[in-house]
C-alpha atoms as a printed R data frame, in Angstrom:
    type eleno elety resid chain resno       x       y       z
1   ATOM     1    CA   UNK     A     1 -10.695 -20.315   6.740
2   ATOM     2    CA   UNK     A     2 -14.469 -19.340   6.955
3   ATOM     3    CA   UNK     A     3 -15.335 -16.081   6.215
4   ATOM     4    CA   UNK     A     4 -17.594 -13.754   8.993
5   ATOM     5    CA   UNK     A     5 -19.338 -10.501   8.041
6   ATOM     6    CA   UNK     A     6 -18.692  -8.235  10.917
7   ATOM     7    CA   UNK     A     7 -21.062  -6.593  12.470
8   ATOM     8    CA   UNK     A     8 -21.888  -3.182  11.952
9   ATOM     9    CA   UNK     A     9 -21.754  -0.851  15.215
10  ATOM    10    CA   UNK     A    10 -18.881   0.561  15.170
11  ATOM    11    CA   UNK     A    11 -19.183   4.533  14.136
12  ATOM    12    CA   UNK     A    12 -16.260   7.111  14.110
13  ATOM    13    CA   UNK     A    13 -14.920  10.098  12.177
14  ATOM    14    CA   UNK     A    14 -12.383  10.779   9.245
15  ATOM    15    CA   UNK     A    15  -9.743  11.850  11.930
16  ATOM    16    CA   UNK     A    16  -7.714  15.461  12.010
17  ATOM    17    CA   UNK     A    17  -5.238  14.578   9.986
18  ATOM    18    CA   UNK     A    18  -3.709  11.941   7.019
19  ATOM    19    CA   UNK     A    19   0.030   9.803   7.373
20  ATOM    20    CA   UNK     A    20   0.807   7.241   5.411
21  ATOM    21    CA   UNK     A    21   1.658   5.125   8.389
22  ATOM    22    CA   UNK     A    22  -2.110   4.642   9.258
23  ATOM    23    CA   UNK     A    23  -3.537   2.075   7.174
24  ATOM    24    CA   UNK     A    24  -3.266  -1.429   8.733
25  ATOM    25    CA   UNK     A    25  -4.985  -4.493   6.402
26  ATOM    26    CA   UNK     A    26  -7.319  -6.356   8.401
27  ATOM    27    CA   UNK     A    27  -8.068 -10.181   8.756
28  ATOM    28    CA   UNK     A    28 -10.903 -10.819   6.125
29  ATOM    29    CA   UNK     A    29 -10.547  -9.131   3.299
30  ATOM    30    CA   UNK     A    30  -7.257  -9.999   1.019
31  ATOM    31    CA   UNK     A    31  -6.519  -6.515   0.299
32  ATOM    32    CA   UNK     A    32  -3.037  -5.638   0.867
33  ATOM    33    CA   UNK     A    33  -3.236  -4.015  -2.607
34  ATOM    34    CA   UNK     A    34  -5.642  -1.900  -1.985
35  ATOM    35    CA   UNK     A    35  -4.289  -1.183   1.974
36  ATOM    36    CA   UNK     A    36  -0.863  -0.221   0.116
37  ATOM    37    CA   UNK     A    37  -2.540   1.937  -2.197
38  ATOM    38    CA   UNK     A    38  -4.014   4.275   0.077
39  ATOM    39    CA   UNK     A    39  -0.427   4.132   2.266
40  ATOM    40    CA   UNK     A    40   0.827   5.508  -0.964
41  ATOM    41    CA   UNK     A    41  -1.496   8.223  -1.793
42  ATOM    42    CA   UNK     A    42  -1.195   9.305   1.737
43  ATOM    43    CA   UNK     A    43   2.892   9.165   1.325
44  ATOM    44    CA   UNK     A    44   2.063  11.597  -1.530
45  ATOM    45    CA   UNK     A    45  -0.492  13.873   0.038
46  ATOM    46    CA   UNK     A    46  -3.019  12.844  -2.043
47  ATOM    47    CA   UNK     A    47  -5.794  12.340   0.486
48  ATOM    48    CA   UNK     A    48  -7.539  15.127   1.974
49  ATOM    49    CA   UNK     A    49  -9.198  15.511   5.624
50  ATOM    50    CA   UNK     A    50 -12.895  15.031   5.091
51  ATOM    51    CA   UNK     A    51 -15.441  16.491   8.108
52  ATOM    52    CA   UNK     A    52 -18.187  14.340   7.626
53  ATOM    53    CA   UNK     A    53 -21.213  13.030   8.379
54  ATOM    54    CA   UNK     A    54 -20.736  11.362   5.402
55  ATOM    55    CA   UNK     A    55 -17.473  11.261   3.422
56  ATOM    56    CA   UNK     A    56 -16.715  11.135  -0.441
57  ATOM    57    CA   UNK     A    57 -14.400   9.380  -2.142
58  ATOM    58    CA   UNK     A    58 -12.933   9.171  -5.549
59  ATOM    59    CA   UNK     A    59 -13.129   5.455  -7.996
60  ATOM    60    CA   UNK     A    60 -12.210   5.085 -11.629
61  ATOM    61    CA   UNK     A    61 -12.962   3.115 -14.490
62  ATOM    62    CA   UNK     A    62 -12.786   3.339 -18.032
63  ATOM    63    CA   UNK     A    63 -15.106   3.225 -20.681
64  ATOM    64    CA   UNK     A    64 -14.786   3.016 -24.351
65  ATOM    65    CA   UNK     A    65 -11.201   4.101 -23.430
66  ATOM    66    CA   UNK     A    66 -12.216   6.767 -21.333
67  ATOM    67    CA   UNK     A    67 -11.714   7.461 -17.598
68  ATOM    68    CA   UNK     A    68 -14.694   7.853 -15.794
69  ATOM    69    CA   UNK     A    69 -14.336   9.155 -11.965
70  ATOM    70    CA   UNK     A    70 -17.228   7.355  -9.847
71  ATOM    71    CA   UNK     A    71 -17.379   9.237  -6.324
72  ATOM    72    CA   UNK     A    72 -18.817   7.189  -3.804
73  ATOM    73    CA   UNK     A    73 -20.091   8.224  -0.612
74  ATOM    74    CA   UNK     A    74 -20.482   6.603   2.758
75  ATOM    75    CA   UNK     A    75 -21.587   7.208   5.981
76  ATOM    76    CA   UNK     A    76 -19.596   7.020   9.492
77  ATOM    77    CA   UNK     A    77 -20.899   3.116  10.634
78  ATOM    78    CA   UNK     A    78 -18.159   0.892   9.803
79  ATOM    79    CA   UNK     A    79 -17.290  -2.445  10.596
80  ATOM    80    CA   UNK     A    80 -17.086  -3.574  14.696
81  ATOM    81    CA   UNK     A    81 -14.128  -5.433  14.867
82  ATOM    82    CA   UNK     A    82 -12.397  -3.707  12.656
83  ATOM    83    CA   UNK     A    83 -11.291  -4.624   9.083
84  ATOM    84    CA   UNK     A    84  -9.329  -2.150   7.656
85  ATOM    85    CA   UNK     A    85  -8.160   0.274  10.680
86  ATOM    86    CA   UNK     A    86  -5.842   2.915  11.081
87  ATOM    87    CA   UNK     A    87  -2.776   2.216  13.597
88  ATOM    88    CA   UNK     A    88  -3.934   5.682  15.819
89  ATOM    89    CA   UNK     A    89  -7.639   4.653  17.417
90  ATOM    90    CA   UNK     A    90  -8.065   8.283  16.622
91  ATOM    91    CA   UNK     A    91  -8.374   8.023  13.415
92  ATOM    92    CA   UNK     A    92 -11.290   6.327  10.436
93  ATOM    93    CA   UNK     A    93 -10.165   7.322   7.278
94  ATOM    94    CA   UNK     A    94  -8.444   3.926   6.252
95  ATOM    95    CA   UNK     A    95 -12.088   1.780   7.172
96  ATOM    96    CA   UNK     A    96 -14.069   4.693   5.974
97  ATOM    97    CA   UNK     A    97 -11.944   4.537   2.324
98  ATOM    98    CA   UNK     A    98 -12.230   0.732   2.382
99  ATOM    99    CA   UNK     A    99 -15.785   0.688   3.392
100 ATOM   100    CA   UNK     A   100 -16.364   3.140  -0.025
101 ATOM   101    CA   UNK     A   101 -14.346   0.989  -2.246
102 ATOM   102    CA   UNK     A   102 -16.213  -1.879  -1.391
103 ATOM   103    CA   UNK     A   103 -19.550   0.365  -1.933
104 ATOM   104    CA   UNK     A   104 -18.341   0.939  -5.385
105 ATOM   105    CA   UNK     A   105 -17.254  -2.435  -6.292
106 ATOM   106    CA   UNK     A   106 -20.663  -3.385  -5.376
107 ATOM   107    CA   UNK     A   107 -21.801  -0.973  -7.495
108 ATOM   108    CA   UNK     A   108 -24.617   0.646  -4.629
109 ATOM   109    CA   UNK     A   109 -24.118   4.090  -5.988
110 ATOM   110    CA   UNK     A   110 -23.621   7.767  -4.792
111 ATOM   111    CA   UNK     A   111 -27.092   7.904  -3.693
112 ATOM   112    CA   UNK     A   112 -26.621   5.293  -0.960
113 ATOM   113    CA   UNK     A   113 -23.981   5.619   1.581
114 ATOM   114    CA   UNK     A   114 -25.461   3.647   4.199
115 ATOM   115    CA   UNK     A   115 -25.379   0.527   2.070
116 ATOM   116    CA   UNK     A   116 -23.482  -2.038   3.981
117 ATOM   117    CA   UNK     A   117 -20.870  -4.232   1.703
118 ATOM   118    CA   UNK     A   118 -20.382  -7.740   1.720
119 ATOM   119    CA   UNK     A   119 -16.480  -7.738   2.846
120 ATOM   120    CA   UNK     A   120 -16.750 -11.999   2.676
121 ATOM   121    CA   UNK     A   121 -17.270 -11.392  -1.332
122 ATOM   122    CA   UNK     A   122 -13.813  -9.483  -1.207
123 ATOM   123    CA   UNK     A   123 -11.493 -12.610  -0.009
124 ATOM   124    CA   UNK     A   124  -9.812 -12.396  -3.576
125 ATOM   125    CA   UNK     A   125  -5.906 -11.314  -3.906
126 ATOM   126    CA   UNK     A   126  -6.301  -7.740  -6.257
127 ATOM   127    CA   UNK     A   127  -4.102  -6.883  -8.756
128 ATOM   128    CA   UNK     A   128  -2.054  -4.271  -7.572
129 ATOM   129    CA   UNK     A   129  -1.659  -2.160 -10.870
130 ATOM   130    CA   UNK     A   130  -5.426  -2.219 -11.062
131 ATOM   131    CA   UNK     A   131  -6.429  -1.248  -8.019
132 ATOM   132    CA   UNK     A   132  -3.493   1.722  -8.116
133 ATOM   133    CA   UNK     A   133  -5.194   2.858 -11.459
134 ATOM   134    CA   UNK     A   134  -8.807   2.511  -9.424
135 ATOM   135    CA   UNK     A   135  -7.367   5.063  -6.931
136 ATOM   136    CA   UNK     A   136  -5.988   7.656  -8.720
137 ATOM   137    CA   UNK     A   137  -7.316   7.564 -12.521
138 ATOM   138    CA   UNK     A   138  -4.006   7.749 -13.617
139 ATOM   139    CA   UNK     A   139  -1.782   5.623 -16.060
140 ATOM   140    CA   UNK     A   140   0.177   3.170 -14.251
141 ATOM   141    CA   UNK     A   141   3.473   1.977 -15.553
142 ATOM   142    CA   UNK     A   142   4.160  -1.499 -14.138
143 ATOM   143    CA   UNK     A   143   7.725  -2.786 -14.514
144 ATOM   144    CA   UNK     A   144   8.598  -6.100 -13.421
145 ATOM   145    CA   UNK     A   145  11.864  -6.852 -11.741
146 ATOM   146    CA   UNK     A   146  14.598  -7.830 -13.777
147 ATOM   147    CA   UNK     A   147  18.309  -8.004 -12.389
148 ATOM   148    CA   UNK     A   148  19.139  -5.656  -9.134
149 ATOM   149    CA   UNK     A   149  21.345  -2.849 -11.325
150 ATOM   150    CA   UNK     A   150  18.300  -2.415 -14.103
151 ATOM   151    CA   UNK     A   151  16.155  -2.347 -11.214
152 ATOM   152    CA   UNK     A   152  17.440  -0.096  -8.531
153 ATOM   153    CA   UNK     A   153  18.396   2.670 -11.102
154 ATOM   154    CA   UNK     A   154  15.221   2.439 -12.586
155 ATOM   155    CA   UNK     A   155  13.190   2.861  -9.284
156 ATOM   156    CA   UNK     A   156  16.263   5.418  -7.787
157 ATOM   157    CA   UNK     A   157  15.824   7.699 -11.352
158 ATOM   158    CA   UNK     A   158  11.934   8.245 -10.269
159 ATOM   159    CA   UNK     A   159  12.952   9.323  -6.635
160 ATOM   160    CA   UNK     A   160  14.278  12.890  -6.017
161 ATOM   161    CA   UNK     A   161  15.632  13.216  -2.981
162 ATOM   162    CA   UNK     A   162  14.118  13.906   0.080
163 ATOM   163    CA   UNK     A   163  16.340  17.145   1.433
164 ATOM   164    CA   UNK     A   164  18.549  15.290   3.944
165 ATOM   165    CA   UNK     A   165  20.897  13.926   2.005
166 ATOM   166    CA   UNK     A   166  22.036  12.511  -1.298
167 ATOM   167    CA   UNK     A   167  21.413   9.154  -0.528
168 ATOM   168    CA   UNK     A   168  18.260   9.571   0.551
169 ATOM   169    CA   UNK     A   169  15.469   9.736  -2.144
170 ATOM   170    CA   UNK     A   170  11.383   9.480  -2.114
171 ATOM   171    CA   UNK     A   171   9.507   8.222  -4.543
172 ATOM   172    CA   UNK     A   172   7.784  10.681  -7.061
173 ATOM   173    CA   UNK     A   173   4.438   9.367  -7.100
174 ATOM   174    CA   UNK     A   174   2.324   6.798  -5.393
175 ATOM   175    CA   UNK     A   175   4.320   3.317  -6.052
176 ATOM   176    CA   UNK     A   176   3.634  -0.284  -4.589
177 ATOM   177    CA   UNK     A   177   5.419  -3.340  -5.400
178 ATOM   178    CA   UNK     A   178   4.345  -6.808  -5.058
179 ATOM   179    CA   UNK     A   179   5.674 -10.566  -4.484
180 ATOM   180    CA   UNK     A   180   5.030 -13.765  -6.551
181 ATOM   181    CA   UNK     A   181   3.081 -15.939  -5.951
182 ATOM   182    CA   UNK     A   182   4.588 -19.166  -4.975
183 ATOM   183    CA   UNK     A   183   2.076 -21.964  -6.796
184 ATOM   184    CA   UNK     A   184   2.306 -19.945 -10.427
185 ATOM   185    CA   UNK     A   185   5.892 -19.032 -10.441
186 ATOM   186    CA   UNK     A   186   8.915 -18.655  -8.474
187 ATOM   187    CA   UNK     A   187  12.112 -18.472 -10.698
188 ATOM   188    CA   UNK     A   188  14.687 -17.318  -7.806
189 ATOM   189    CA   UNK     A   189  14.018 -19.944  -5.096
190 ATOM   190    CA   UNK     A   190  12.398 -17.012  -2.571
191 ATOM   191    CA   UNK     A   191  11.396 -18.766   0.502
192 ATOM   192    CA   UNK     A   192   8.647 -16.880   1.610
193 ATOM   193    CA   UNK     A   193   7.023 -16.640   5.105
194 ATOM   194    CA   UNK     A   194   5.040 -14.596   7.727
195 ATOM   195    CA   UNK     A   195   8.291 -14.010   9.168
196 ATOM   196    CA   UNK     A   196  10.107 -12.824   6.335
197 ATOM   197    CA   UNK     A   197   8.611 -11.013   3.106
198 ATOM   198    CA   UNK     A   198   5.452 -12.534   2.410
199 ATOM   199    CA   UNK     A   199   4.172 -14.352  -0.670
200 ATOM   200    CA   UNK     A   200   2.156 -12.581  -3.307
201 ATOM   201    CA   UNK     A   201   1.902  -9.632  -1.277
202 ATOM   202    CA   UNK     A   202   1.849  -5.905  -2.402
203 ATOM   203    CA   UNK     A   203   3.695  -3.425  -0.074
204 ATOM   204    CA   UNK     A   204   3.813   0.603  -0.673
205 ATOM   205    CA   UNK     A   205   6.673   1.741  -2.926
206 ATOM   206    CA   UNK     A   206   8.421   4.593  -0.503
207 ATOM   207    CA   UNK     A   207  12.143   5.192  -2.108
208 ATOM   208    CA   UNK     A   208  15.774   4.372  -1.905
209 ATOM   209    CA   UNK     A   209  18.896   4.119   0.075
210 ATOM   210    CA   UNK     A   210  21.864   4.400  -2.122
211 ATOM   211    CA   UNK     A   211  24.859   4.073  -0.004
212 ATOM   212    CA   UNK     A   212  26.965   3.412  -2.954
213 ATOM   213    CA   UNK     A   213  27.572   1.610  -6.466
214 ATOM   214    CA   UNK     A   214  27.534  -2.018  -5.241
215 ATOM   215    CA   UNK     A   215  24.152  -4.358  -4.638
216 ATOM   216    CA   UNK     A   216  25.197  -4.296  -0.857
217 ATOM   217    CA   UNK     A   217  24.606  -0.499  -0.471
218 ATOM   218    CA   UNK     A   218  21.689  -0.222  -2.243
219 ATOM   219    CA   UNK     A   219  18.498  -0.524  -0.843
220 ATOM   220    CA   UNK     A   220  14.560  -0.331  -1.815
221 ATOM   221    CA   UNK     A   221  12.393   1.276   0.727
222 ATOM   222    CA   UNK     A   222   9.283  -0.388   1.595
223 ATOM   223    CA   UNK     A   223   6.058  -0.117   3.755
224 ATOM   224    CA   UNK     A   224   4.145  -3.372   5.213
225 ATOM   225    CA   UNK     A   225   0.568  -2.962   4.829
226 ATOM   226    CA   UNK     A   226   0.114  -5.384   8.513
227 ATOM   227    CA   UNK     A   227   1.347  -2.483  10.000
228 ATOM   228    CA   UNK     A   228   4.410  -3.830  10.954
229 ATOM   229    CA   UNK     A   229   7.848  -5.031   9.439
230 ATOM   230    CA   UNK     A   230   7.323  -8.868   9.910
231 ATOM   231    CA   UNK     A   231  11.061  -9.178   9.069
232 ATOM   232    CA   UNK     A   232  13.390 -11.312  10.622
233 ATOM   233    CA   UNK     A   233  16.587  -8.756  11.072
234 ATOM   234    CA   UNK     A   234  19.053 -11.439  10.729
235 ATOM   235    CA   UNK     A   235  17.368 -12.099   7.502
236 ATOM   236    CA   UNK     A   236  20.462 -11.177   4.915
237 ATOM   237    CA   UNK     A   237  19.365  -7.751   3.017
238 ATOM   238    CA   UNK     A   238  17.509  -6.178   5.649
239 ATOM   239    CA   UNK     A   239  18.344  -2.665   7.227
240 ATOM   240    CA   UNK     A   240  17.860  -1.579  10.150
241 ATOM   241    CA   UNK     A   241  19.099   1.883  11.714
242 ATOM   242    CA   UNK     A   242  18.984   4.532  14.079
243 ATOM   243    CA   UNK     A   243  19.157   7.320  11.568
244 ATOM   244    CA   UNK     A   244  16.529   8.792  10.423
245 ATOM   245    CA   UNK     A   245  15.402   7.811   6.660
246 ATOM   246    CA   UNK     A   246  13.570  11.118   4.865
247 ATOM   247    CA   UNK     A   247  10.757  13.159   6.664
248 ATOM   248    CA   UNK     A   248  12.544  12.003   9.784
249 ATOM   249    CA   UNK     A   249  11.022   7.774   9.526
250 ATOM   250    CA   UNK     A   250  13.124   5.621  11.081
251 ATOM   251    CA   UNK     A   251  13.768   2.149   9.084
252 ATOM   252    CA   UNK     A   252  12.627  -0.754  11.340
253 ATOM   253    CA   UNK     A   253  10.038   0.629  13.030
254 ATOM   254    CA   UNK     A   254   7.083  -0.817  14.414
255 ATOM   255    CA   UNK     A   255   5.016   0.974  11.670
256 ATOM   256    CA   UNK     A   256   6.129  -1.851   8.610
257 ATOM   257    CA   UNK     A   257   9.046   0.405   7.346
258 ATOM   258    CA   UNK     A   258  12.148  -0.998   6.458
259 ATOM   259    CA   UNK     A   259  14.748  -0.999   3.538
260 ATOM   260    CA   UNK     A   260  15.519  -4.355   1.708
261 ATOM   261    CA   UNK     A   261  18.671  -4.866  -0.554
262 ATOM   262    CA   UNK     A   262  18.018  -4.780  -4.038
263 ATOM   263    CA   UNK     A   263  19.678  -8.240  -4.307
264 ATOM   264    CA   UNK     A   264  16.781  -9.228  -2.091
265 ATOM   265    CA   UNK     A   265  14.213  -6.940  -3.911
266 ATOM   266    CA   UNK     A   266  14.659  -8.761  -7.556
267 ATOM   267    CA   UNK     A   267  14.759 -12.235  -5.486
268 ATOM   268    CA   UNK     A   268  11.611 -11.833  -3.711
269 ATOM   269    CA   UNK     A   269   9.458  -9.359  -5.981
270 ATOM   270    CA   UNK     A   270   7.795  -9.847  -8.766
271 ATOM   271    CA   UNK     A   271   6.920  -6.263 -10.227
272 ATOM   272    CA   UNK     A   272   6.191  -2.498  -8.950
273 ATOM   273    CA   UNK     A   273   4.281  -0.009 -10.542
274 ATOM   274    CA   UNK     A   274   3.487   3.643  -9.810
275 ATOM   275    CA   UNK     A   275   1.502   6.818 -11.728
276 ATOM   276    CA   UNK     A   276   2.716   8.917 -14.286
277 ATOM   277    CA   UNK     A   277   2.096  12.126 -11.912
């Protein structure tokens, strides 16, 4: 598929307020690592409101073994249609963070937040533990996923729960989790699609359902960076429900939410990672 720059018209501000249901990935850029990323820092508060004219955001690198933190400004003129977007036309901050990243990937500096990226030189898939270590500074501990028991305990031990109930439980820190990808290596048969869980794709890392001991009431909980679940229900390992998950999200919802079972998780996904704090 060719590539288009977008044009640059379209202006807006950071928006009164941060949820982790906002960022939606948009149709140029392959960046559902970086799209999940910022889902999960929002999922852990860790994004503040920003007034603006021009906004600041944090990058990091390392050098000589050493973390450096690179902020990078940029101005309110993003991209008209849309790349990155939030799901509320209200709010900017998901094409205003993408926008930066780019901007610092680029390398155009502090000093220039006007500087308009090149989004067709960003087509690449991103490696998911990178980019979560370029967004927060922090170690990342990627894991990858072994057999379902191994798995879900491991992922359940780093969740305390969310105040509803005991079966309930949010992960600690921002977490994403990503599929194979298909023409490298798929050991378990997973037949990806668009209408299932989608190849060598990185989603946000939310929590667990544990309903009980057994792989059929366990479940991971996940967030599509598209915005939306793309799940077939009938799909076996998928659920959906009325009840409200923690902080009141319901599982199936138009946002991308939805729980898979961790028979499903191992079969489909290749690793997850999240930050030591």
């Amino acid at each position: 598929m060719t590539c288009t720059e977008p044009s640059w018209n379209g202006t807006g501000a950071f928006g009164t307020t941060v949820d982790f249901k906002d960022p939606v990935q948009g149709g140029v850029p392959n960046n559902c690592s970086f799209i999940a990323g910022i889902a999960s820092l929002a999922w852990k508060q860790k994004i503040g409101i920003q007034q603006g004219p021009t906004y600041t955001f944090n990058f990091y690198r390392i050098v000589n073994n050493v973390t450096i933190t690179d902020p990078q400004q940029t101005d309110g003129v993003i991209p008209n249609p849309l790349q990155g977007h939030s799901d509320d036309p209200a709010k900017f901050w998901p094409a205003l963070y993408e926008k930066a990243f780019y901007q610092w990937l680029e390398q155009l500096g502090l000093t220039k937040p006007s500087a308009r990226p090149q989004y067709c030189s960003h087509t690449e898939w991103q490696d998911p533990s990178t980019v979560l270590f370029q967004l927060t500074g922090k170690t990342v501990i990627t894991k990858s996923c072994t057999d379902w028991n191994t798995v879900f305990n491991d992922i359940n031990g780093f969740s305390p729960l969310c105040g509803r109930s005991t079966t309930n439980r949010i992960i600690n820190s921002p977490a994403v989790a990503w599929t194979y990808n298909p023409k490298i290596s798929n050991p378990n048969g997973a037949a990806y699609s668009d209408t299932t869980i989608a190849a060598q794709h990185t989603y946000s890392l939310l929590g667990v359902v544990n309903l009980g001991t057994t792989f059929d009431k366990r479940f991971i909980v996940l967030r599509n960076p598209y915005g939306k679940v793309k799940g077939d229900p009938n799909m076996p390992g998928y659920l959906y429900t009325s009840a409200a998950w923690c902080n009141n999200i319901i599982l199936g919802e138009i946002d991308g939410i939805f729980a898979l079972r961790i028979d499903q998780f191992v079969k489909y996904f290749e690793k997850y990672a999240w930050t030591t704090v």
